[in-house]
C-alpha positions in Angstrom: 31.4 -73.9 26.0 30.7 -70.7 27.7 32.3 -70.7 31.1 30.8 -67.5 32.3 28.0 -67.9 35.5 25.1 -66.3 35.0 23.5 -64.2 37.9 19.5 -65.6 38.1 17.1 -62.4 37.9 15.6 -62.8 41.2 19.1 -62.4 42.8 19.0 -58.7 41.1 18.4 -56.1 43.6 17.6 -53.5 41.3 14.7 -55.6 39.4 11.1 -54.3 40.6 9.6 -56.7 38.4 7.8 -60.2 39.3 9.3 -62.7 37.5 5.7 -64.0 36.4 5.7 -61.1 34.3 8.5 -62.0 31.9 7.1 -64.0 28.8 9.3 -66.0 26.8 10.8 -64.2 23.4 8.4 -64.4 20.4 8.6 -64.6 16.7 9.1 -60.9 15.3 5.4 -59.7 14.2 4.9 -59.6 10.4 3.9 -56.4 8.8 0.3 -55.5 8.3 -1.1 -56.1 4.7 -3.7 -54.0 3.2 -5.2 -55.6 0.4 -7.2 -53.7 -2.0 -9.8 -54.6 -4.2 -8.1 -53.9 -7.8 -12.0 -54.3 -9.1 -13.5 -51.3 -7.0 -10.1 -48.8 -7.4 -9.0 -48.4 -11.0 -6.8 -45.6 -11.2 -6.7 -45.2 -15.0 -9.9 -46.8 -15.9 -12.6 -45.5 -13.0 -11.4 -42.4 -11.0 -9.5 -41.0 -14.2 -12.4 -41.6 -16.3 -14.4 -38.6 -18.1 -17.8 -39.3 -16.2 -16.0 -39.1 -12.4 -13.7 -35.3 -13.7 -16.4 -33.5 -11.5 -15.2 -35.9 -8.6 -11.3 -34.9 -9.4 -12.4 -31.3 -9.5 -14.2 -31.8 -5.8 -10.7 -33.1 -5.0 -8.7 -30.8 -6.0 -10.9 -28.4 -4.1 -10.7 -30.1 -1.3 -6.8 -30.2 -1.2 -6.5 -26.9 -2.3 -8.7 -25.3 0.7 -7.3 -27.6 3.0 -3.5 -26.3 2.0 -2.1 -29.4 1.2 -1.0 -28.1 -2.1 1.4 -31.1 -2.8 -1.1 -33.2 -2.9 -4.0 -30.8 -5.1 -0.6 -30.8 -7.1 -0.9 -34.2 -8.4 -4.9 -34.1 -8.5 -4.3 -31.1 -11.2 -1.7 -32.6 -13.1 -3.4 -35.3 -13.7 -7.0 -33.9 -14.7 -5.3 -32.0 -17.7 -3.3 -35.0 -18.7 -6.6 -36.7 -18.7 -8.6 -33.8 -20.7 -5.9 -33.5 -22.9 -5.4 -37.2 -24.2 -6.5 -37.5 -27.7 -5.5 -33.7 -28.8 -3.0 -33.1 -31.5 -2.6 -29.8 -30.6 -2.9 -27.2 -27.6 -6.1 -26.0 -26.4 -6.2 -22.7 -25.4 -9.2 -22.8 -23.0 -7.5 -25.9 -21.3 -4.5 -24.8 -21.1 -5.8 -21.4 -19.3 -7.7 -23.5 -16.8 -4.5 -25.4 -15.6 -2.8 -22.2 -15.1 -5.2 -20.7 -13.2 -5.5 -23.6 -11.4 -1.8 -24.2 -10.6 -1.9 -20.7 -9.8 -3.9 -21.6 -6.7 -1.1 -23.6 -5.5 1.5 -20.8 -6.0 3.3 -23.2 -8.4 5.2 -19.9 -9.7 8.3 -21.6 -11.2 6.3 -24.1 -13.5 3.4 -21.2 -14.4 6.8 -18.9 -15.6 8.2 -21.9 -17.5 4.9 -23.2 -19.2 3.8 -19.7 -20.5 7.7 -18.6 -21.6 7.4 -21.9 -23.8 4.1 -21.7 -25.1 4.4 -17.5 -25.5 1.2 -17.1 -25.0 1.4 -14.4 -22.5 1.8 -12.2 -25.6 -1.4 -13.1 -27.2 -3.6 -12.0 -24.1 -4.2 -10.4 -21.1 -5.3 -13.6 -19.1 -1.9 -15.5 -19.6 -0.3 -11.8 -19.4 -1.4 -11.8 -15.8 -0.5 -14.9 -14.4 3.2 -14.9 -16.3 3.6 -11.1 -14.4 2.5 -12.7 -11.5 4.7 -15.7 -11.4 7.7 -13.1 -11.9 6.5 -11.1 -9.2 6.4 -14.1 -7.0 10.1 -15.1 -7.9 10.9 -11.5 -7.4 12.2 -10.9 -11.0 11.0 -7.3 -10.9 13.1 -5.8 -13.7 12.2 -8.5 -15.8 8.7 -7.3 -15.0 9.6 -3.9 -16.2 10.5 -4.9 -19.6 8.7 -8.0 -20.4 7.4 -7.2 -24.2 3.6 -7.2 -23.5 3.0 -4.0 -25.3 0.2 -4.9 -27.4 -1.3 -6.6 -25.2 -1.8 -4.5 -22.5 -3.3 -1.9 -24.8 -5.8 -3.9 -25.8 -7.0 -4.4 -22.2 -6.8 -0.5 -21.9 -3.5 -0.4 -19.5 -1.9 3.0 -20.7 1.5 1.8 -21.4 2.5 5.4 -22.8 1.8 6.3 -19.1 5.0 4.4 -18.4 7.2 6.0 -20.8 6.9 9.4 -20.0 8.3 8.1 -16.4 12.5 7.5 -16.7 13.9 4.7 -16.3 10.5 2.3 -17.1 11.0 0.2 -19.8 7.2 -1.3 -19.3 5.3 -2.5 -22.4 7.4 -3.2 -24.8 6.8 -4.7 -28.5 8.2 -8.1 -30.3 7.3 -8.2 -33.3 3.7 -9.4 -34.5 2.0 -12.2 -32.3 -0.9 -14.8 -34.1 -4.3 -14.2 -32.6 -6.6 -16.4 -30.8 -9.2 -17.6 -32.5 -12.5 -15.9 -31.4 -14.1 -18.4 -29.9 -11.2 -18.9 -27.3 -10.6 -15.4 -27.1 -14.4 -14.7 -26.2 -13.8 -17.7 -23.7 -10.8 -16.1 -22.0 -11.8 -12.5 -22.0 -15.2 -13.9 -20.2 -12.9 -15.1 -17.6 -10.5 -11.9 -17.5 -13.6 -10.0 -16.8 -15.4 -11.8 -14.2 -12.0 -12.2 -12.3 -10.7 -8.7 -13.1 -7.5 -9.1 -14.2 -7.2 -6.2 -15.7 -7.3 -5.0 -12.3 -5.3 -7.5 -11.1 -2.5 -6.9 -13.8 -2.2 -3.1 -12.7 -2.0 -4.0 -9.3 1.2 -6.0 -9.8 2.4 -3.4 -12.0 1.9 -1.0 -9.1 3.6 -3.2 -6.3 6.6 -3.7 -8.7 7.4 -0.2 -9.4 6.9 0.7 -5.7 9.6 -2.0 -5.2 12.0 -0.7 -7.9 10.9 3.2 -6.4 9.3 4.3 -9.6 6.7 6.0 -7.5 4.9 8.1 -10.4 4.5 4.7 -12.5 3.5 3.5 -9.2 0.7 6.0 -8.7 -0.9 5.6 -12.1 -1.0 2.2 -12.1 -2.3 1.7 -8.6 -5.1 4.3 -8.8 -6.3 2.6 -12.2 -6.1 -0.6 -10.3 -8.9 1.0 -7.7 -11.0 2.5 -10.6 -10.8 -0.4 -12.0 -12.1 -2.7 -9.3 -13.3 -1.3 -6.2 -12.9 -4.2 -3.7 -9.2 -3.8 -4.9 -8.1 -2.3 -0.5 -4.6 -3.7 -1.3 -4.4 -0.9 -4.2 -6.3 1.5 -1.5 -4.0 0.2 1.1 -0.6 0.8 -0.7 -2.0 4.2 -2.1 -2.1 5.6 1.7 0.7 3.8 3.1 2.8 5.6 0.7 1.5 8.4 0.3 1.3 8.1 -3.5 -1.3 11.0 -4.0 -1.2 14.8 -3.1 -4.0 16.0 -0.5 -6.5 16.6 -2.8 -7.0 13.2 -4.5 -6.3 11.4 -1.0 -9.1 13.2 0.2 -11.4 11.9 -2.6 -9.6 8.5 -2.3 -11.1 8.6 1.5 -14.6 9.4 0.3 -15.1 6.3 -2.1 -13.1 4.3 0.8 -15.9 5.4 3.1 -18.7 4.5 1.2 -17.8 1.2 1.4 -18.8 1.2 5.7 -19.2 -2.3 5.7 -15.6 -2.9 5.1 -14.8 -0.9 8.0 -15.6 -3.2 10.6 -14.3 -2.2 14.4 -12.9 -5.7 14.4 -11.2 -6.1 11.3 -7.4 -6.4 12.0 -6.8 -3.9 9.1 -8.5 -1.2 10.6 -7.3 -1.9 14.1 -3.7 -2.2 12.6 -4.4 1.7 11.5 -6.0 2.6 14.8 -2.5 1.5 16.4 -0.4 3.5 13.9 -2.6 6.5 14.1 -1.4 6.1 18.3 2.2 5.0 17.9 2.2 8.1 15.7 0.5 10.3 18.4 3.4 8.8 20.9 1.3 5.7 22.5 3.0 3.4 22.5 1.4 1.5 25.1 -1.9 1.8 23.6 -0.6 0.3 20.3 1.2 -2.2 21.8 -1.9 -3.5 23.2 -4.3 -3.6 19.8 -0.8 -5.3 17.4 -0.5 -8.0 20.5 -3.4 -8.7 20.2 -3.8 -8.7 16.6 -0.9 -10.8 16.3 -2.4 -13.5 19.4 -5.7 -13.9 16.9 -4.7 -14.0 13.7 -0.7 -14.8 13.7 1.7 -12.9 11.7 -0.1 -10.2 11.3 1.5 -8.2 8.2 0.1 -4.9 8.3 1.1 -4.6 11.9 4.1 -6.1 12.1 5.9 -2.3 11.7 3.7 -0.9 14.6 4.3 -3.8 16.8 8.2 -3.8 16.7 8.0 0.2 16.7 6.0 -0.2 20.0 8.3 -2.5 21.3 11.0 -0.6 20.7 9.9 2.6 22.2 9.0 0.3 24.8 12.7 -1.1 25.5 10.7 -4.3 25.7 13.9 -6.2 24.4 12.4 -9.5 25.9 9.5 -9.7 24.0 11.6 -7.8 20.6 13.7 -11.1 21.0 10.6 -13.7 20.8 9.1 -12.2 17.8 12.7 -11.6 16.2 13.3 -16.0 16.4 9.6 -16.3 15.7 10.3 -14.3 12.3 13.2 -15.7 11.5 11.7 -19.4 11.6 8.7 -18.8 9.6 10.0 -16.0 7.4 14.1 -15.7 7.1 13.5 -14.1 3.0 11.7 -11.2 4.3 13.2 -8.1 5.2 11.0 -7.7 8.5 12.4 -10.8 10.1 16.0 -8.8 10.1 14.8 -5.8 10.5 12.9 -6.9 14.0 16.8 -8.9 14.9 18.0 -5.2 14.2 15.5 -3.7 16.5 16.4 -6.7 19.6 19.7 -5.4 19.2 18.8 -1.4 19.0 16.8 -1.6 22.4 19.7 -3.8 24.4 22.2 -0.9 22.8 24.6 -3.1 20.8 24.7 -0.8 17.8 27.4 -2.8 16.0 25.0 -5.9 15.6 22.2 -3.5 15.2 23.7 -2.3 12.1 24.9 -5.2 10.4 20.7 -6.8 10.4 19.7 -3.5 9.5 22.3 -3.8 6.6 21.1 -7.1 5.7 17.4 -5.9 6.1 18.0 -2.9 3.5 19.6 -5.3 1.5 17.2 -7.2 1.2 14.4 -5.1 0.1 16.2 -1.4 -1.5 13.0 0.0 -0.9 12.2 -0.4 2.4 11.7 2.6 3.3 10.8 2.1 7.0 14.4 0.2 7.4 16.2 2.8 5.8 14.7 5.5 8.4 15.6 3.0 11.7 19.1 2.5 10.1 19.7 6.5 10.0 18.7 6.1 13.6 20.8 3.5 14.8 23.9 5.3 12.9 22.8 8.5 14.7 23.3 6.8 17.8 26.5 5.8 17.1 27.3 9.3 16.5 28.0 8.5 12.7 26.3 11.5 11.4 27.1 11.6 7.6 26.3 8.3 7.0 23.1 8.5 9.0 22.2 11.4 6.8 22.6 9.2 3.9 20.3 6.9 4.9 17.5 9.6 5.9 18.0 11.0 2.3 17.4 7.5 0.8 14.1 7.1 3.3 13.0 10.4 1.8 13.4 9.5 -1.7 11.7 6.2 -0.7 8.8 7.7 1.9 7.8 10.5 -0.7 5.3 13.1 1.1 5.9 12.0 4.7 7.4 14.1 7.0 9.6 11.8 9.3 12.6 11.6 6.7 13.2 15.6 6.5 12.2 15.9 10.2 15.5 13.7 11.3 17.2 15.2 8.6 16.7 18.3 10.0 17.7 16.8 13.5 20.9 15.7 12.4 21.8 19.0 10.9 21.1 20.9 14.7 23.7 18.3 16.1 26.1 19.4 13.3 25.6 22.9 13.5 24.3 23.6 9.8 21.7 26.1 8.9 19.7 24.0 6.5 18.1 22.6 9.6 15.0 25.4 9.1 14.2 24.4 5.9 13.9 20.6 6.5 11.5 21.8 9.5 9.4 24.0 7.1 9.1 21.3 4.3 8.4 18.7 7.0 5.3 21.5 8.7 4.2 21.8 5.6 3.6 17.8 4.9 2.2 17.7 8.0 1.1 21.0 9.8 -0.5 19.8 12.8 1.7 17.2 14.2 3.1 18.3 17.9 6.4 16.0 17.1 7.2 18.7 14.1 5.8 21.4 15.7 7.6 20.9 18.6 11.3 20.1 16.7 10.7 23.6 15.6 10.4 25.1 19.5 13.2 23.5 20.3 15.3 24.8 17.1 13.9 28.5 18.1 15.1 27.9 21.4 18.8 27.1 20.3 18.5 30.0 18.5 17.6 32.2 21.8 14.6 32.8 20.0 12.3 32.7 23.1 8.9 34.4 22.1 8.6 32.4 19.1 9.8 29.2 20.8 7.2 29.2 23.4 4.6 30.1 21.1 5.6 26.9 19.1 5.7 24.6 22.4 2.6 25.9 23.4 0.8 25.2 20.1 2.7 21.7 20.1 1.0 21.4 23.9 -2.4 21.8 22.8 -2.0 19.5 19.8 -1.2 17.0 22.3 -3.9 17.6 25.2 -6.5 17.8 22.5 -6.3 16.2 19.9 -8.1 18.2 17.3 -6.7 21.4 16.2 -9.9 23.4 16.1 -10.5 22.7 20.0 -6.6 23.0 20.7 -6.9 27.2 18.6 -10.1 27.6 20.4 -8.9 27.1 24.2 -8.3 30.0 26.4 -7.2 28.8 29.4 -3.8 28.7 30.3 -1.7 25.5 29.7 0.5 25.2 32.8 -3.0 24.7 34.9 -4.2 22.1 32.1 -1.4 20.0 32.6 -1.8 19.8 36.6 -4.6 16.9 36.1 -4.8 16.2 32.3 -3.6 13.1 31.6 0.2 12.8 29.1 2.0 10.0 27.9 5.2 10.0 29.0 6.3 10.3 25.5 6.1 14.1 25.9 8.3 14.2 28.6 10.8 16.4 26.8 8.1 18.8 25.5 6.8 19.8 28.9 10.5 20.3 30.0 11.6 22.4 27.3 8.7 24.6 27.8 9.6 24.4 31.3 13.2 25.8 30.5 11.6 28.2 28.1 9.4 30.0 30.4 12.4 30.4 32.6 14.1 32.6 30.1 11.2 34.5 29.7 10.7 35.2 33.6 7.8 33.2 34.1 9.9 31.2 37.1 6.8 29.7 38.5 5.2 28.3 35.1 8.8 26.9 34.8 8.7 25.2 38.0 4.8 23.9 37.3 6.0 22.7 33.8 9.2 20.6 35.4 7.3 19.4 38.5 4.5 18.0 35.7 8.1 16.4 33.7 8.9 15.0 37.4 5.7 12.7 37.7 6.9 11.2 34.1 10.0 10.6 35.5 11.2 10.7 38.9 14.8 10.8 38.2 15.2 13.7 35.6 18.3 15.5 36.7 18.0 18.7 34.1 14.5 18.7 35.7 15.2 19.0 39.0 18.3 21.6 38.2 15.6 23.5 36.7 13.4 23.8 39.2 16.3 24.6 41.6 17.5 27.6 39.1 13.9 28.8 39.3 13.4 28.7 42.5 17.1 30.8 43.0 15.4 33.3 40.3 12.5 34.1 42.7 14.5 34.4 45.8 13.9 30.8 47.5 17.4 29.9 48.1 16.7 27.0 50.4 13.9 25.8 48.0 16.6 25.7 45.4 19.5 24.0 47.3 17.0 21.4 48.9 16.6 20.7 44.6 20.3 20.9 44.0 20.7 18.2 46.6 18.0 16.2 44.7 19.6 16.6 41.8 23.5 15.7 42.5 22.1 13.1 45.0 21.1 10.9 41.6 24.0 12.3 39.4 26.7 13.7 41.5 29.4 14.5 38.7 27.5 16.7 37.0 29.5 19.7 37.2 26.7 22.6 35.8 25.0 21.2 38.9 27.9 21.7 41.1 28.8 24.8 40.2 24.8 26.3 40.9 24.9 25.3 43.9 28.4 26.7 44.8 27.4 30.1 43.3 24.0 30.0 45.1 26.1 28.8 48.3 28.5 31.7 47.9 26.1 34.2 47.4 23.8 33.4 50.1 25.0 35.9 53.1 24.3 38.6 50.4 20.6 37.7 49.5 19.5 37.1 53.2 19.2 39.6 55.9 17.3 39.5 58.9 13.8 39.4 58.0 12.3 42.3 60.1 14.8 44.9 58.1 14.4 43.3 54.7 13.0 44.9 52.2 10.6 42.9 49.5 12.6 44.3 46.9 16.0 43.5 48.0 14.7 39.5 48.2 15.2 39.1 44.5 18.9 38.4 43.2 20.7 41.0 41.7 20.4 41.4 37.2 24.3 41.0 37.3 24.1 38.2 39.5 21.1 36.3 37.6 22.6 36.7 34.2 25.6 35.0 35.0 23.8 31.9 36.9 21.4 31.8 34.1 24.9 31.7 31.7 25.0 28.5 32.5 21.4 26.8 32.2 21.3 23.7 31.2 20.4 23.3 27.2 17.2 22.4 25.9 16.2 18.8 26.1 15.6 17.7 22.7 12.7 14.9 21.7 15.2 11.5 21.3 14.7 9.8 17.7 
């Protein structure tokens, strides 16, 4: 017998509970039954049964918009078993019908399988479609690029021979002779090619593929047939302009068909606000864009169109809090995509650890070869890291990749100023010639005329950049006559041209215009406050006109926020030195001898701080 005492519960000082509310220990609960009625639910009798098909159709429906694609799954798989009992051998039309439908449920793997068995996807252009799909899907693009479907993408009128002439596309190929349909399934089939538009459909995957595997002249042909071919194809429209697949002229016309479609350009559809933001990212707001892709991305989730815009905004941002929730948030739902790394690579870029920046950039490019966009942000993040040759490499790959834009060749030209080479100009003139009226190239090629102590021509350029950016639209910016420097008092600038209005700053001090120099930098002061080559400026141009205590009160500002700087130092030291001989008492000096000396000037103008350049 068990010796132990037992301590009664009441004697428990820790026990809040009445004792009445303890109930003796009961039998364990038996499990709840559901008995169904085997006469009312007959699986292969009743709900299988040829008369209730329409009810099985209903449910695959059902699943199928719901998104519960497992179970649509077995609905389908069993309504073809069903329609198919009694056949000795395949029917075609069937057969189509249960592709399609497991198409529906992205059921890739078993679509590739069925149709590599059956070989049907070389006897016509419906099974074609679906099989190209499915190996799109899987991401077998080079087996897309010579899958044998020759004759019959001719007789859907795909121009295969369009292919050939491009090197290295192997698309359309022939294997031997195929066995026809018989008409009545092939007038079944092509019914359904046409009122689906495959053949549309077909070119568009083409299109995608050969983007992917940077074949951009295929890509062209095939994607422009796709949007003759169908014109409610905007992914064909979409990838044509994103690309930049067509020269001026035919984008232009591509615009005008676009355009007659107004009622798909809806002022709320996220498409056309995810170009609004681009067009502002592009014109330096970041802010702005910021604002629409947020947005765009509360409403409708993970937003692709705008997912570039949004993490190039939150970049330019340094918003590296909000870079790291949409990073993980990426990474969860998406971890094959190249965009999930590539926004990791950008968390990592805006805290400036370049070492872990690089290796998800690296894993981003990897990913995708022809992502062009992460081949451009890897050349900057090597640039930063002051790895010039290989960040050239990588701007040479974006150019080969980003075909007719001008950002590629405008940092290539960048990184040849910081090497010293002279090809730097003609990167600048192929890149004004892509894009002619965009301040950021027009302004890169200021600040290269500057370097070159070019100054008439550099100020011109700045000035022209200046307008671009106050108005807008180049007709207004050629037609204004007033002078810039009072423009600039009230107008409203991002701070994104920070740099510009300094550079003109330090270009109109080269050129003797002190006091426009000292307008432009006190304009670059209300962007930011604490812009030592700024305020070293202004002191310079204030020494320049005579105003030595103007200028040392601005060489004080200056050292007072970066107090090594030795250029600033040395200023101030020469103006210092020189003082006694610029001042005299002011009832015998003359207005002339106010001014410094030529000899004196040129060598504290020797040493004038560089032009700022526009960071990457």
């Amino acid at each position: 017998m068990d010796n132990r005492t037992l301590t009664p519960l009441s004697c428990v000082s820790n026990s809040r509970v009445p004792l009445r509310h303890f109930t003796p220990r009961t039998q364990p609960q038996q499990p709840l039954r559901m008995d169904f009625d085997e006469d009312s639910f007959d699986m292969d009798s009743t709900f299988m049964s040829s008369e209730n098909l329409s009810s099985v159709e209903d449910a695959i429906r059902r699943f199928t918009s719901s998104g519960d694609f497992s179970t649509a799954v077995l609905f389908i798989d069993a309504s073809y078993a069903k329609q198919c009992e009694g056949d000795t051998s395949l029917d075609i039309v069937k057969f189509a019908r249960h592709i399609q439908a497991l198409a529906s449920v992205h059921e890739w793997m078993r679509i590739r399988a069925m149709l590599e068995e059956t070989k049907l996807f070389r006897r016509h252009i419906f099974f074609a479609y679906f099989y190209i799909s499915a190996l799109f899907h899987l991401r077998l693009y080079t087996e897309i690029r010579s899958a044998p479907l020759g004759p019959v993408l001719e007789q859907a009128g795909v121009p295969t021979k369009y292919f050939q002439l491009v090197e290295g596309v192997e698309c359309g190929g022939y294997v031997g002779e195929c066995t026809p349909l018989n008409a009545e399934d092939a007038r079944i089939l092509q019914g359904m090619v046409d009122d689906y538009k495959l053949n549309s459909g077909m070119l568009l995957v083409y299109g995608r593929t050969f983007l992917i595997l940077e074949y951009r002249e295929a890509a062209c042909r095939c994607l422009s047939l796709a949007f003759m071919k169908d014109r409610d194809c905007l992914l064909a429209q979409q990838l044509l302009t994103r690309y930049k697949l067509l020269d001026t002229i035919q984008e232009a016309k591509l615009k005008r068909l676009v355009s007659e479609r107004s009622s798909l350009n809806l002022p709320l559809d996220p498409r056309v606000r995810s170009v609004h933001a681009e067009e502002l990212l592009g014109r330096g707001d970041a802010s702005a864009a910021f604002k629409i892709t947020n947005d765009i991305i509360k409403k409708h989730g993970i937003y692709m169109d705008c997912i570039l815009t949004h993490i190039g905004a939150l970049t330019q941002l340094e918003n590296a809090e909000e870079l790291f929730l949409l990073a993980h948030r990426l990474v969860d739902t998406m971890p094959d995509h190249e965009y999930a790394w590539y926004a990791v690579s950008m968390y990592y870029f805006a805290c400036k650890n370049i070492p872990a920046a690089k290796n998800f950039m690296n894993k981003a490019t990897m990913m995708n070869t022809g992502f062009g966009e992460g081949w451009l942000a890897y050349g900057h993040i090597l640039s930063a890291d002051s790895e010039n040759d290989q960040a050239l490499n990588c701007y040479y790959r974006a150019s080969r990749i980003l075909e007719r834009h001008f950002e590629p060749l405008l940092y290539v030209a960048k990184q040849y100023c910081k090497s010293g080479v002279k090809l730097a100009d003609q990167f600048l003139e192929d890149a004004a010639k892509l894009s002619p009226t965009n301040p950021i190239v027009i302004h890169e090629q200021g600040t290269l005329a500057y370097n070159k102590c070019d100054f008439p021509a550099s100020i011109k350029l700045l000035h022209r950049a200046l307008s671009l950016v106050l108005f807008e639209d180049p007709d207004l910016a050629q037609s204004n006559t007033k002078p810039l420097v009072q423009i600039i008092r009230n107008a409203p600038i991002n701070e994104f041209w920070e740099p510009l209005i300094n550079n003109l700053g330090h270009c109109s001090r080269r050129l003797g215009a002190n006091e426009d120099a000292i307008a432009y930098h006190q304009r670059a002061l209300l962007m930011n406050p604490r812009n030592v080559q700024a305020l070293t400026s202004i002191a310079m141009a204030y020494a320049a006109l005579g105003e030595i205590e103007d200028s040392a009160i601005f060489f004080h500002k200056s050292l007072a926020i970066c107090p090594y700087d030795e250029l600033t130092r040395a200023a101030l030291e020469a103006i210092t030195s020189t003082h006694a001989d610029f001042v005299v008492p002011k009832q015998e000096q003359p207005i002339e001898d106010k001014l410094m000396s030529s000899e004196e000037l040129d060598k504290l103008l020797s040493r004038t701080t560089p032009v700022q350049k526009k960071a990457c």
